[in-house]
DSSP file (Angstrom, degrees, kcal/mol; ACC not computed):
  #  RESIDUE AA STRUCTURE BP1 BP2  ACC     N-H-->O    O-->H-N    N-H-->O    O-->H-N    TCO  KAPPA ALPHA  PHI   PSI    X-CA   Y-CA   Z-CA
    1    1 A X              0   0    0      0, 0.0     3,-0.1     0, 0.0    95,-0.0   0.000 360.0 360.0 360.0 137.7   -7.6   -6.1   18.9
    2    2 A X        +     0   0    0      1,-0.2     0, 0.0     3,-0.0     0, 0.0   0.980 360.0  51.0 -95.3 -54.1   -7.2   -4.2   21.9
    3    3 A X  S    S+     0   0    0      2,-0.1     2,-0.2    57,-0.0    -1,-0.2   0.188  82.1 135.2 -84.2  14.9   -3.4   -3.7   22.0
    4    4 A X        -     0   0    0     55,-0.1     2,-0.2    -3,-0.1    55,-0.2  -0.473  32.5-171.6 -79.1 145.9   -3.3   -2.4   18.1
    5    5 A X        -     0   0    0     53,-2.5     2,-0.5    -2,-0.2    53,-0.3  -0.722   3.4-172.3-142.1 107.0   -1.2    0.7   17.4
    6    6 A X        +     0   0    0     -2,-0.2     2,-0.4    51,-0.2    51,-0.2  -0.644  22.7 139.4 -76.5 118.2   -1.5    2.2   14.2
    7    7 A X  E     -A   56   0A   0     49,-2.2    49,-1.1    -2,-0.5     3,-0.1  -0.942  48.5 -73.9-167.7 151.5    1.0    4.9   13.4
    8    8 A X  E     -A   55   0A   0     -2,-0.4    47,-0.2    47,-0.2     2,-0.2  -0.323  51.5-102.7 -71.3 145.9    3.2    6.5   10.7
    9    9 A X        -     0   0    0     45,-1.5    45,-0.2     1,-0.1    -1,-0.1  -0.380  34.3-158.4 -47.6 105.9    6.5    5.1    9.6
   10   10 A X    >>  -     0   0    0     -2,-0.2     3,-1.1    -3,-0.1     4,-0.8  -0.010  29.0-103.3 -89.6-159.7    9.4    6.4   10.9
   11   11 A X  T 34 S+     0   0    0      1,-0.3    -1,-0.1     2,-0.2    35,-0.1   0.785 119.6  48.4 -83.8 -24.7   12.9    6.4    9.6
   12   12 A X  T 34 S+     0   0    0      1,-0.2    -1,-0.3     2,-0.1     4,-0.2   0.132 103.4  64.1-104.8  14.0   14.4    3.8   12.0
   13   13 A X  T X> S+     0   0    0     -3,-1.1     4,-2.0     2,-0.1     3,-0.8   0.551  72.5 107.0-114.2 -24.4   11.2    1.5   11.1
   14   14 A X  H 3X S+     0   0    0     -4,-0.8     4,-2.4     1,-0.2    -2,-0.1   0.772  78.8  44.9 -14.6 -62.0   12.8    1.4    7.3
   15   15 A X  H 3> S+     0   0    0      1,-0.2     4,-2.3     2,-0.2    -1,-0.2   0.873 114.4  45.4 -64.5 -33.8   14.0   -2.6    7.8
   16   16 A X  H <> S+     0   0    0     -3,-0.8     4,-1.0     2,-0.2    -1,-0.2   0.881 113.4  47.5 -66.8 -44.7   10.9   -3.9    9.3
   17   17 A X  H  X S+     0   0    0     -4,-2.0     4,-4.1     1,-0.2    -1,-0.2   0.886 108.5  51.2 -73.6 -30.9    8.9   -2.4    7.2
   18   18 A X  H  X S+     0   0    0     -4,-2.4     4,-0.9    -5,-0.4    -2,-0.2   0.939 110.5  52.7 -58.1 -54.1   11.0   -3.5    4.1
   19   19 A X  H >X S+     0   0    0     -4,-2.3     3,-4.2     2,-0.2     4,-0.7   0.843 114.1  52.3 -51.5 -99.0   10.8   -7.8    5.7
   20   20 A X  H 3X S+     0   0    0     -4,-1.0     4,-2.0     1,-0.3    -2,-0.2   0.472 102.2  43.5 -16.8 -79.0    7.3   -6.8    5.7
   21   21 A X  H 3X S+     0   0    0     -4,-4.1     4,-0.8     1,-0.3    -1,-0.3   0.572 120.2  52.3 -61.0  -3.9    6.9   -5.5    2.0
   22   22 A X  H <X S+     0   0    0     -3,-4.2     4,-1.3    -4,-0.9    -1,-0.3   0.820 104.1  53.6 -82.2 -57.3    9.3   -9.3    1.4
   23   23 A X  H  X S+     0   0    0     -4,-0.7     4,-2.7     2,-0.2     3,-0.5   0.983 111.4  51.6 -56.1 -50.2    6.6  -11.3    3.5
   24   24 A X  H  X S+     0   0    0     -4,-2.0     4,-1.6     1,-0.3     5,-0.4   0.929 106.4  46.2  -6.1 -90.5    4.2   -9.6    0.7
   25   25 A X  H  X>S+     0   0    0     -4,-0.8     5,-2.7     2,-0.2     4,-0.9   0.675 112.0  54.5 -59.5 -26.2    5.8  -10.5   -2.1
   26   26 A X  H  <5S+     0   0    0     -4,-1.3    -2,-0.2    -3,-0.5    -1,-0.2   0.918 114.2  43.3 -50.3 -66.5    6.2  -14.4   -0.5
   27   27 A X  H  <5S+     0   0    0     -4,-2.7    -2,-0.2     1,-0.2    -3,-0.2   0.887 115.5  44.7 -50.7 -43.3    2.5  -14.5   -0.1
   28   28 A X  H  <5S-     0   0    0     -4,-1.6    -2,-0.2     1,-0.1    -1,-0.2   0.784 118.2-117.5 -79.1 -28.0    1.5  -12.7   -3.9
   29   29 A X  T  <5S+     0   0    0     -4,-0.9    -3,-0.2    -5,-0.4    -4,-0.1   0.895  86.0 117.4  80.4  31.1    4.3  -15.4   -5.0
   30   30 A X    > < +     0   0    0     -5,-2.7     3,-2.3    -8,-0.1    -4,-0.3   0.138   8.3 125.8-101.9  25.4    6.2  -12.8   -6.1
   31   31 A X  G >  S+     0   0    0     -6,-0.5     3,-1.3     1,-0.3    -5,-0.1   0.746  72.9  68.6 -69.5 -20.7    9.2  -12.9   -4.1
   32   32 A X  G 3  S+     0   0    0      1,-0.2     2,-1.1    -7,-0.2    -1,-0.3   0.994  94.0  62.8 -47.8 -61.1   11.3  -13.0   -7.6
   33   33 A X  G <  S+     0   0    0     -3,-2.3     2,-0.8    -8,-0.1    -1,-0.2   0.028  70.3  98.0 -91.9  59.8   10.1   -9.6   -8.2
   34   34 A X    <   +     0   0    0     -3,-1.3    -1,-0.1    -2,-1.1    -3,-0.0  -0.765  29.9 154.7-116.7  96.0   11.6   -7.7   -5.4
   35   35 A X        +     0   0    0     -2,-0.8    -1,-0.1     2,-0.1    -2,-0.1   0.392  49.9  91.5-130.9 -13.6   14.7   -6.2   -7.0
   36   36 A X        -     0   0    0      1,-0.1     2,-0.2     3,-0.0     3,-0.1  -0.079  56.7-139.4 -88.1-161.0   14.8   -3.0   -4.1
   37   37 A X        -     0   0    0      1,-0.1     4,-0.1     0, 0.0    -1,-0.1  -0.677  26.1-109.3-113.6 173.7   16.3   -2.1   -0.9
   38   38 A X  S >> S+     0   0    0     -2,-0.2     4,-2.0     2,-0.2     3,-1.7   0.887 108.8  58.3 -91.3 -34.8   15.8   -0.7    2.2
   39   39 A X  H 3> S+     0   0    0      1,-0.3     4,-2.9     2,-0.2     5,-0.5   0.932 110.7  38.6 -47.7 -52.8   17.9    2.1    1.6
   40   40 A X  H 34 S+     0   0    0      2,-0.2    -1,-0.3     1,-0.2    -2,-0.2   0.692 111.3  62.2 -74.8   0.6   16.4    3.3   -1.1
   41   41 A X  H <> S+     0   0    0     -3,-1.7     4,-0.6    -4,-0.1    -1,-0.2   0.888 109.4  49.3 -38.0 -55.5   12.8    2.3    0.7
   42   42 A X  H  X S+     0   0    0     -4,-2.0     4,-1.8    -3,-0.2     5,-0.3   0.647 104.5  52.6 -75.9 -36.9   14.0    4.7    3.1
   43   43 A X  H  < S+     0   0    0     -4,-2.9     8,-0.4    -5,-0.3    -1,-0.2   0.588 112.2  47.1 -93.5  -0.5   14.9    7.6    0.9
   44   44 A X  H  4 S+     0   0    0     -5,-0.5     8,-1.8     6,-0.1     7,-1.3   0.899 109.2  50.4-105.0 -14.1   11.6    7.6   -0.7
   45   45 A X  H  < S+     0   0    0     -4,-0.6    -2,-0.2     6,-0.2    -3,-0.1   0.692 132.4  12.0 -85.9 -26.9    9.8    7.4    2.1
   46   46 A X  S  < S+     0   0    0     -4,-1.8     4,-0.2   -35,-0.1    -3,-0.1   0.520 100.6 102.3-138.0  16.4   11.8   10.6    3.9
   47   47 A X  S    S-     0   0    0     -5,-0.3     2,-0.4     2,-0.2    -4,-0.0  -0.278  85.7 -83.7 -72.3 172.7   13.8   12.1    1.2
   48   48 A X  S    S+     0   0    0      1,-0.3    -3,-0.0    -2,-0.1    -4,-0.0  -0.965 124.8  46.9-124.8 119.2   13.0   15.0   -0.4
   49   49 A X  S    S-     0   0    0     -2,-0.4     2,-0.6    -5,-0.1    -1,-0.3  -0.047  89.2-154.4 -43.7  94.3   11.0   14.3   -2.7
   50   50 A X        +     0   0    0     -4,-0.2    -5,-0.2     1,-0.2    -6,-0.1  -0.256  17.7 177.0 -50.2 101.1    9.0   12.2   -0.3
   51   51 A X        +     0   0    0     -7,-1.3     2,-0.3    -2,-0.6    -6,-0.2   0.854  57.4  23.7 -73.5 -39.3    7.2    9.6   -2.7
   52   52 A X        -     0   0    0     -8,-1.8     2,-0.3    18,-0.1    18,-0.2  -0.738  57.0-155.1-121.6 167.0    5.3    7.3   -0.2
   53   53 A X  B     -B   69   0A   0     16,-2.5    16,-1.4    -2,-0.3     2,-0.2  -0.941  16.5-156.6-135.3 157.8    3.9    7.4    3.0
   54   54 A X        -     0   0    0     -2,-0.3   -45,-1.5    14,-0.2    14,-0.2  -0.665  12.8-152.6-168.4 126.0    3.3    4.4    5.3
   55   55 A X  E     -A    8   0A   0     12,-0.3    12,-1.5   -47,-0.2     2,-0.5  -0.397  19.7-152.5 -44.1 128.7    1.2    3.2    8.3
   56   56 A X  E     -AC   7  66A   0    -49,-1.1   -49,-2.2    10,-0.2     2,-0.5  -0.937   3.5-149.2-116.7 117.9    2.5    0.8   10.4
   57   57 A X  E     - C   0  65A   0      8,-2.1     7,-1.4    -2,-0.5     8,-0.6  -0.749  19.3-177.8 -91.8 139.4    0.5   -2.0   12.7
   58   58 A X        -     0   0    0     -2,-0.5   -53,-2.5   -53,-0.3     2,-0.3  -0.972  13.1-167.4-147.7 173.4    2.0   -3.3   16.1
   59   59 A X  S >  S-     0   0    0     -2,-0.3     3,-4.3     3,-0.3     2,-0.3  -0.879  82.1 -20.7-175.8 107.9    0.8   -5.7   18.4
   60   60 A X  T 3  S-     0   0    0      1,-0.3   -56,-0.1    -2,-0.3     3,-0.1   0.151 130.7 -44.0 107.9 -52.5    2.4   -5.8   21.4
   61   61 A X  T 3  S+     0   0    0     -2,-0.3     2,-0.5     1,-0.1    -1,-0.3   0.041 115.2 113.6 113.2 -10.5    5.7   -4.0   20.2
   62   62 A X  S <  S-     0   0    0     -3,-4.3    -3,-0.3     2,-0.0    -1,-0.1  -0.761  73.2-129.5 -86.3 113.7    5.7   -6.1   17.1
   63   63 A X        +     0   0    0     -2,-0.5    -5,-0.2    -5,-0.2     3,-0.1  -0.559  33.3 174.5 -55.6 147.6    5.0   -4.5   13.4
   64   64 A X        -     0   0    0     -7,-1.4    26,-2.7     1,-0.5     2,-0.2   0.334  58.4 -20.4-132.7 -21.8    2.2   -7.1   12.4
   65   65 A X  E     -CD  57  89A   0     -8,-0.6    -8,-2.1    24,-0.2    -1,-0.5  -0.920  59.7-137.9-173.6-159.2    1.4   -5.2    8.9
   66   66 A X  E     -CD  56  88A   0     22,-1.2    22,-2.5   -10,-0.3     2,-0.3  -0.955   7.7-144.7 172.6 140.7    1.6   -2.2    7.0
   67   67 A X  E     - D   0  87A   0    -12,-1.5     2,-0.4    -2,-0.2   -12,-0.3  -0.872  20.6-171.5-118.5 139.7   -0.3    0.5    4.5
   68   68 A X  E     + D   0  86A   0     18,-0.8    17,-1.4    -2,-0.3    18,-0.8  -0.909  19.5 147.1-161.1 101.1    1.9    2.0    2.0
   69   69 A X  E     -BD  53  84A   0    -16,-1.4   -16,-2.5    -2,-0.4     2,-0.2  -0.777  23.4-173.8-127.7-178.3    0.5    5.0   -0.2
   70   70 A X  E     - D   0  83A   0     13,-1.2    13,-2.2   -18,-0.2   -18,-0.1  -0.887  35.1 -80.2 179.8 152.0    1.0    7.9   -1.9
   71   71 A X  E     + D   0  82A   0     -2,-0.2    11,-0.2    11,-0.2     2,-0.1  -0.245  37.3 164.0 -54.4 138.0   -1.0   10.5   -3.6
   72   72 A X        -     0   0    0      9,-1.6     2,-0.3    -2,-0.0    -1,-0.1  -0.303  29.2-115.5-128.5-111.8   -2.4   10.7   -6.9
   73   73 A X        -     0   0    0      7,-0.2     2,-0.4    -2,-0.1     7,-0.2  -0.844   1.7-143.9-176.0 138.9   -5.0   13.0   -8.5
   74   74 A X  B  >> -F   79   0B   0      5,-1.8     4,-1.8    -2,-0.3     5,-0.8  -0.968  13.5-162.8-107.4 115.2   -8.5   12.6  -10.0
   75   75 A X  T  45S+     0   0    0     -2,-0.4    -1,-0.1     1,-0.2     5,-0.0   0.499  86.9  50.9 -79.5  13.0   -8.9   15.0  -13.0
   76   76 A X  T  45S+     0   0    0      3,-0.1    -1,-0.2     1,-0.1    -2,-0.0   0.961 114.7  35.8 -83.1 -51.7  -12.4   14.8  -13.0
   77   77 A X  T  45S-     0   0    0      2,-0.1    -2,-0.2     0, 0.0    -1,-0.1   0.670  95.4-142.6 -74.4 -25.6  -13.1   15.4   -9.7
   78   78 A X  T  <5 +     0   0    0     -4,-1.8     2,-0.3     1,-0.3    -3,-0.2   0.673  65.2 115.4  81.4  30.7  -10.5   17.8   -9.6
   79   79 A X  B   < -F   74   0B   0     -5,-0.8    -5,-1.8     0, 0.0    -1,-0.3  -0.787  68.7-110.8-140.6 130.7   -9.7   16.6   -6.3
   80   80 A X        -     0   0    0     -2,-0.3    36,-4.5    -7,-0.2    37,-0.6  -0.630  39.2-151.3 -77.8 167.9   -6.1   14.6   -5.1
   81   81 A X  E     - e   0 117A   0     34,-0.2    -9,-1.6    -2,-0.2     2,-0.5  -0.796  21.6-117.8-113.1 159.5   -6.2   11.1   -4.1
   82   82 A X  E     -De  71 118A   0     35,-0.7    37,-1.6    -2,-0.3     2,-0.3  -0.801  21.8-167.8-123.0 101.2   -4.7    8.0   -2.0
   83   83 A X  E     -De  70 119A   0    -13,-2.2   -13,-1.2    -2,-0.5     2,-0.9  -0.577  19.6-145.5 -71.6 114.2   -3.4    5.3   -4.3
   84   84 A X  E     -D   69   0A   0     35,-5.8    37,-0.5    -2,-0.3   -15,-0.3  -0.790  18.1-173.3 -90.4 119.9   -3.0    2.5   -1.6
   85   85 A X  E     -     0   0A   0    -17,-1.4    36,-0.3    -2,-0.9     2,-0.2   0.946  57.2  -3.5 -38.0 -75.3    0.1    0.5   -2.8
   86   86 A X  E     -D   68   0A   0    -18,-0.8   -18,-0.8    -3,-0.1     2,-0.3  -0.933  48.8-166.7-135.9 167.2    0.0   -2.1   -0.5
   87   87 A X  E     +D   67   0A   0    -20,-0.2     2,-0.3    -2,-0.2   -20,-0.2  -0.849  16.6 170.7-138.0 121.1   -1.5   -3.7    2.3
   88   88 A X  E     +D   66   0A   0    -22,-2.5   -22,-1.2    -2,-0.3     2,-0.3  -0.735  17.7 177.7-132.3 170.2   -0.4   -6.3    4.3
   89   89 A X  E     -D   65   0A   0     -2,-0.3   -24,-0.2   -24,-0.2     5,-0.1  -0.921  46.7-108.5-148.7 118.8   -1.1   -8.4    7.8
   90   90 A X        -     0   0    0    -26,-2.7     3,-0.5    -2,-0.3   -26,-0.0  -0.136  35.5-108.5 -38.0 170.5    1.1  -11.2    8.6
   91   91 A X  S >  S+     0   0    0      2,-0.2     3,-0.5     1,-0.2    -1,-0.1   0.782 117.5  61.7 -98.9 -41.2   -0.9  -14.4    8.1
   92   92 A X  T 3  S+     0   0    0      1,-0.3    -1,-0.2   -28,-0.0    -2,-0.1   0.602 106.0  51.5 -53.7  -9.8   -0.9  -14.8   12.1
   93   93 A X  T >  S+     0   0    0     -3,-0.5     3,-0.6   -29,-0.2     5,-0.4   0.303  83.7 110.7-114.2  -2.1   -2.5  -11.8   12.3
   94   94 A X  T <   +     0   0    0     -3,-0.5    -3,-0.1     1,-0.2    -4,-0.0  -0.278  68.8  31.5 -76.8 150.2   -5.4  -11.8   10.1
   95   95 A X  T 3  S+     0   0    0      1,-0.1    -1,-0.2     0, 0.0    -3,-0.0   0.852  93.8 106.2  69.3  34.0   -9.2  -11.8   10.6
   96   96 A X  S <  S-     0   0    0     -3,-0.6    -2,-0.1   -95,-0.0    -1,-0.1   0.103 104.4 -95.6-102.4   5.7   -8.2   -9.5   14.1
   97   97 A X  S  > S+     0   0    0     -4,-0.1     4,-1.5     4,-0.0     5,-0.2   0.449  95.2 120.5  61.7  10.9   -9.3   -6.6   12.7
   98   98 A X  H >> S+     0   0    0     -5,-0.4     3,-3.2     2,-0.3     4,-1.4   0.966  75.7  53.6 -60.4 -83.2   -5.9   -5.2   11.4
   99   99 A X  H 3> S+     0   0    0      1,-0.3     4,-2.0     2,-0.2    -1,-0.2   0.461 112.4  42.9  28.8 -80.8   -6.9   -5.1    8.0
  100  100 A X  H 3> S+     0   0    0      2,-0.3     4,-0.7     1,-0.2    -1,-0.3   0.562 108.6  57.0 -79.9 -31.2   -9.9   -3.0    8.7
  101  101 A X  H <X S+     0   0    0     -3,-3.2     4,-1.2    -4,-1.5    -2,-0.2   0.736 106.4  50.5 -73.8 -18.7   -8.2   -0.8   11.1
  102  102 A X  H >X S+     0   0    0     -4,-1.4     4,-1.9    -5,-0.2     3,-0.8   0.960 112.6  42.7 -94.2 -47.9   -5.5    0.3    8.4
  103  103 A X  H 3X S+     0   0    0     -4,-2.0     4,-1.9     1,-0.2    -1,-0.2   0.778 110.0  62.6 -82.3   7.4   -7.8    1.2    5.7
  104  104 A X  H 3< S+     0   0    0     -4,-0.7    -1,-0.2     2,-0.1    -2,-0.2   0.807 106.4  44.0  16.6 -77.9   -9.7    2.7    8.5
  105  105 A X  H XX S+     0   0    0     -4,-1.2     3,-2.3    -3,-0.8     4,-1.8   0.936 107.0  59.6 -85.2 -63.8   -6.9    4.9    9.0
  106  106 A X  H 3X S+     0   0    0     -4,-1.9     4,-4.1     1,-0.3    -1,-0.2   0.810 106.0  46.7 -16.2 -72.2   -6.5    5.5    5.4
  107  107 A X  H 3X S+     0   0    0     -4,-1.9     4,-1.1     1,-0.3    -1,-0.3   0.432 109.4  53.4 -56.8  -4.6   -9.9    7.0    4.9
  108  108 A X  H <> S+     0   0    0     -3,-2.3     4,-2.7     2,-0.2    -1,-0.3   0.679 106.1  49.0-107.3 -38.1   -9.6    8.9    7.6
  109  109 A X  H  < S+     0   0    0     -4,-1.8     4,-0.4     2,-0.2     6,-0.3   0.989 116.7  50.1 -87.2 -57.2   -6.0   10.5    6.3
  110  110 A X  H >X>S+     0   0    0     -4,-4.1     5,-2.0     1,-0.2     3,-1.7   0.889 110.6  47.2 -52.1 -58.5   -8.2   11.1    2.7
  111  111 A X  H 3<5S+     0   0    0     -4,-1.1     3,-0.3     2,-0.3    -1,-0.2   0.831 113.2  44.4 -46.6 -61.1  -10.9   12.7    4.5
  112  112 A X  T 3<5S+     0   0    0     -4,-2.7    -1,-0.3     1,-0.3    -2,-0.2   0.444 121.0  46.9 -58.9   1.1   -8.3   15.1    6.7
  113  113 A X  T <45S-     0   0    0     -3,-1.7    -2,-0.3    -4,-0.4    -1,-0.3   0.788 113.9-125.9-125.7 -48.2   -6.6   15.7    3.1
  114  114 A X  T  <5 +     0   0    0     -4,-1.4    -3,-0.2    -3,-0.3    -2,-0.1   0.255  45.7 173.6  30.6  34.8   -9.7   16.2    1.5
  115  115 A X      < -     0   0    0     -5,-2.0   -34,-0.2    -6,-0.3    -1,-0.1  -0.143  34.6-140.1 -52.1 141.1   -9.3   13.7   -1.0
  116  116 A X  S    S+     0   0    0    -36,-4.5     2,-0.3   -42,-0.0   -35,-0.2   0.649  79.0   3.1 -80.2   1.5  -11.9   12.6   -3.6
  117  117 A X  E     -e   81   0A   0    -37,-0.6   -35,-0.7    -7,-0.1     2,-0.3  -0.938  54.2-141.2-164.2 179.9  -11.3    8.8   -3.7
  118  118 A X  E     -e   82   0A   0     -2,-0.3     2,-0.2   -37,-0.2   -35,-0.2  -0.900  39.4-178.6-162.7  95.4   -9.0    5.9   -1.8
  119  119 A X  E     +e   83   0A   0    -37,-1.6   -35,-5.8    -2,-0.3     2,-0.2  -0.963  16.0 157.2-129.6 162.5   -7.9    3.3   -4.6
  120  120 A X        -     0   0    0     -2,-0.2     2,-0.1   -37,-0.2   -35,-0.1  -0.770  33.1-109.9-147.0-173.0   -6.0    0.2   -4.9
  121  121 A X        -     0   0    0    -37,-0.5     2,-0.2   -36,-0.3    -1,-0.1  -0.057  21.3-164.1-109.2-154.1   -5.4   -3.3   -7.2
  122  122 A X        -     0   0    0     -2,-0.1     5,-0.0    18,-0.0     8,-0.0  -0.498  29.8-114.1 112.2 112.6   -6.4   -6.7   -6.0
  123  123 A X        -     0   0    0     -2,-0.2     7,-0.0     1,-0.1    -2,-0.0  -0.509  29.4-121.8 -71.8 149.3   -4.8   -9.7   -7.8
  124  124 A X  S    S+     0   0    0      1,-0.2    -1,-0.1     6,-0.0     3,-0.1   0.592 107.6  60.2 -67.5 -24.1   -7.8  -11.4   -9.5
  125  125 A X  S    S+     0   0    0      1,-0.1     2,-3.8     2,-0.0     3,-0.3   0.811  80.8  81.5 -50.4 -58.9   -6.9  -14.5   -7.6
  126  126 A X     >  +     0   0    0      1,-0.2     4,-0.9     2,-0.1     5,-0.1  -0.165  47.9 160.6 -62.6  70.1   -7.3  -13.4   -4.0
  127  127 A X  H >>  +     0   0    0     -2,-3.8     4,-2.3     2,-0.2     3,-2.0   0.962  67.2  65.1 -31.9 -68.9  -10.9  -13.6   -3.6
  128  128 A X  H >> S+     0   0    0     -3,-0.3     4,-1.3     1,-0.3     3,-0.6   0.961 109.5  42.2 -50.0 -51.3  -10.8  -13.7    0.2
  129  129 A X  H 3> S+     0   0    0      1,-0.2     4,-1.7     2,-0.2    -1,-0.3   0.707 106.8  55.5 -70.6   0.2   -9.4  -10.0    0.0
  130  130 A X  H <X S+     0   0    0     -3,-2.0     4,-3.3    -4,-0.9    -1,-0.2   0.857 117.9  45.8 -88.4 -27.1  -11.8   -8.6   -2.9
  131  131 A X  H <X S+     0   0    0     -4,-2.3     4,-1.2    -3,-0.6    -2,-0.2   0.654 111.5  48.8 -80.0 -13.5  -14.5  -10.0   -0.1
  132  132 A X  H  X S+     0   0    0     -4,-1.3     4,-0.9    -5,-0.3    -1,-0.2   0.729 111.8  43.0-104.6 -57.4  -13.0   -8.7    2.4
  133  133 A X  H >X>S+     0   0    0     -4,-1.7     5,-1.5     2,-0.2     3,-1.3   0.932 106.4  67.0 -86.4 -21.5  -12.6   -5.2    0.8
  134  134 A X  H ><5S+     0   0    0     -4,-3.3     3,-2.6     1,-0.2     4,-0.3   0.906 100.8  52.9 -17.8 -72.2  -16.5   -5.4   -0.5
  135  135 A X  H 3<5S+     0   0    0     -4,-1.2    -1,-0.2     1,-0.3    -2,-0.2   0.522 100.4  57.1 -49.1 -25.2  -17.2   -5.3    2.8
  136  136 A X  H <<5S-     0   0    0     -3,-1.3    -1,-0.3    -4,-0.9    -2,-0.2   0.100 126.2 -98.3 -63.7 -10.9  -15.2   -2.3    3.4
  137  137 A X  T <<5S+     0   0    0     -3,-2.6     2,-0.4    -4,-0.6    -3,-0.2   0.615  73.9 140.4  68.0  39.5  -17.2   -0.7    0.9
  138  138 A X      < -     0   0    0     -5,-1.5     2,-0.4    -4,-0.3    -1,-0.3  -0.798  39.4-136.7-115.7 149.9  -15.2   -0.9   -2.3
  139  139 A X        -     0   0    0     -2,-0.4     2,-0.8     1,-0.0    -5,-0.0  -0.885   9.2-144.4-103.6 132.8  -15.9   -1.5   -5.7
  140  140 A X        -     0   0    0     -2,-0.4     2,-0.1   -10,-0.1   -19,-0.0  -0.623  17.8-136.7 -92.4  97.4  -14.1   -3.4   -7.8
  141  141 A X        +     0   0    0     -2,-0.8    -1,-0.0     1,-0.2    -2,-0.0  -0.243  20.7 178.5 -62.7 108.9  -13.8   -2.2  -11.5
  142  142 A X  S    S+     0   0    0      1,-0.2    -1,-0.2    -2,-0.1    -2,-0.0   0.562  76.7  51.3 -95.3  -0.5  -14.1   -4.5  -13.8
  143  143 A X  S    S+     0   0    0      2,-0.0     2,-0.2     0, 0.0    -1,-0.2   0.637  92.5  93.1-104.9  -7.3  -13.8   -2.5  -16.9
  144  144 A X        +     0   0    0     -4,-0.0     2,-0.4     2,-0.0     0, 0.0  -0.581  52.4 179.5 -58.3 125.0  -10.7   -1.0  -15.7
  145  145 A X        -     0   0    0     -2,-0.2     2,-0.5     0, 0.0    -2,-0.0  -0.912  24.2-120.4-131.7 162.1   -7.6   -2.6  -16.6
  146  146 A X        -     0   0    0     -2,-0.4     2,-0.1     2,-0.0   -25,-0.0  -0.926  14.2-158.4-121.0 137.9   -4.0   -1.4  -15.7
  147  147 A X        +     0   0    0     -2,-0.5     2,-0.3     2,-0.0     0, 0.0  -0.514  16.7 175.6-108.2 151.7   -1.4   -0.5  -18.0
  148  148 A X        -     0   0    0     -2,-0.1     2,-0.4     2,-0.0    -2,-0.0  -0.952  14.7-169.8-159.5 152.7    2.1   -0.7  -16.7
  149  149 A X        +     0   0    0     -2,-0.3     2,-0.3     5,-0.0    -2,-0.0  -0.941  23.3 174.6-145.4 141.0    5.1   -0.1  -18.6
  150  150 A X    >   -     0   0    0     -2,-0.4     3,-1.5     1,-0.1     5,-0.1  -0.938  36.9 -19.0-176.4 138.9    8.8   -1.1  -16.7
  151  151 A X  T >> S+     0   0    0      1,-0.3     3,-3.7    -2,-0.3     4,-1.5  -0.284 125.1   9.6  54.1-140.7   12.4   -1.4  -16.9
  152  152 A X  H 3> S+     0   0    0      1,-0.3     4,-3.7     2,-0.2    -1,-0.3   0.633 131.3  61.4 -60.1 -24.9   14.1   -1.7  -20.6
  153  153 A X  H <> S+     0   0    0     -3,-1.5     4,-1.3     2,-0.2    -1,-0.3   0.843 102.7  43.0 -51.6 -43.1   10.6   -0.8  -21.7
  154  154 A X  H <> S+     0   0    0     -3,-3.7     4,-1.1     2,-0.2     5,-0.3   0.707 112.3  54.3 -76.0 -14.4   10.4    2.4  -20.1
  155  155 A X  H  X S+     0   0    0     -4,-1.5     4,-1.7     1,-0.2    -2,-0.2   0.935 108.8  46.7 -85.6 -38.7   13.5    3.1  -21.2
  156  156 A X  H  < S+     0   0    0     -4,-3.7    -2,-0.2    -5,-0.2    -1,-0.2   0.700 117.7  43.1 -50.7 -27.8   12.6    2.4  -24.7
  157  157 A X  H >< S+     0   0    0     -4,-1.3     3,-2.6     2,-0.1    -2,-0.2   0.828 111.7  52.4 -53.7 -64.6    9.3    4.5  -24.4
  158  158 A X  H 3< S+     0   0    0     -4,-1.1    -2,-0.1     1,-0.3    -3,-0.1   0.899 109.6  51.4 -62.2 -41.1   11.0    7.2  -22.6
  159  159 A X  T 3< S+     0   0    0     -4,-1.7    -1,-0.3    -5,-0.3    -2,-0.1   0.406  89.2 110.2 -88.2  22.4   14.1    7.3  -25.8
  160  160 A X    <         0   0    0     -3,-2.6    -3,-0.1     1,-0.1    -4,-0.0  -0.246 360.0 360.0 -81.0 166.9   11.4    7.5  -28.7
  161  161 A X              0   0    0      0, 0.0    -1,-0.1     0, 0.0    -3,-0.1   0.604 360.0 360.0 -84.8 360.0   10.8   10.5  -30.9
């Protein structure tokens, strides 16, 4: 795609990017669980603390999709990391190379970071994207499982002794 522009998310990009991270949750068939805003989108992405970062695709003048990470940290390697949240491409948009230009871009920001790794999840249903990031050259861990702990749970964890 000739007319691709890849670039970080600014502060006035906050709503689009938010419809985006809705189109998401519509495709995963999760649109149930989308309980935030864009304001608080917006103050995690340029408050202080800044919690996320996010890459933006346009086409055009149009956002068409969207990378959304943030650091984490390998103690092995000793090294930080880039937990990719999410990644998304409008459906119109797909198989253009978008995809592939945003984690692209990704590796490229780990690399300037010195990061040890670039991870993400993959629902165990989407096939076309686990083939898709094969190709990309990731491995998908199958002995890995993800623990996740949320809402009245964490608050119950979080009040224990």
């Amino acid at each position: 795609m000739t007319d691709l522009i890849l670039r970080f998310a600014e502060p006035a990009d906050s709503n689009v990017l938010f419809q985006l991270i809705k189109q998401l949750a519509e495709y995963e068939k999760l649109s149930h669980a989308v309980t935030g805003n864009v304001a608080a989108l917006q103050e995690h992405l340029f408050g202080s603390p800044k919690y996320i970062e996010a890459i933006l695709a346009e086409s055009q003048g149009q956002a068409v999709g969207f990378a959304l990470f943030f650091h984490n940290y390998s103690t092995f390697l000793t090294k930080p990391g880039i937990y990719l949240e999410d990644l998304f491409v409008l459906p119109e948009y797909r198989r253009q190379g978008i995809g592939k230009a945003l984690l692209i871009k990704l590796a490229q920001i780990a690399v300037e970071r010195n990061c040890g790794r670039l991870e993400w999840s993959v629902l165990d249903w989407n096939e076309p994207a686990q083939a898709f990031y094969r190709t990309m050259g990731a491995t998908i861990l199958d002995d890995w499982r993800i623990c996740r702990v949320t809402e009245e749970n964490l608050k119950n964890l979080a009040a224990k002794q």
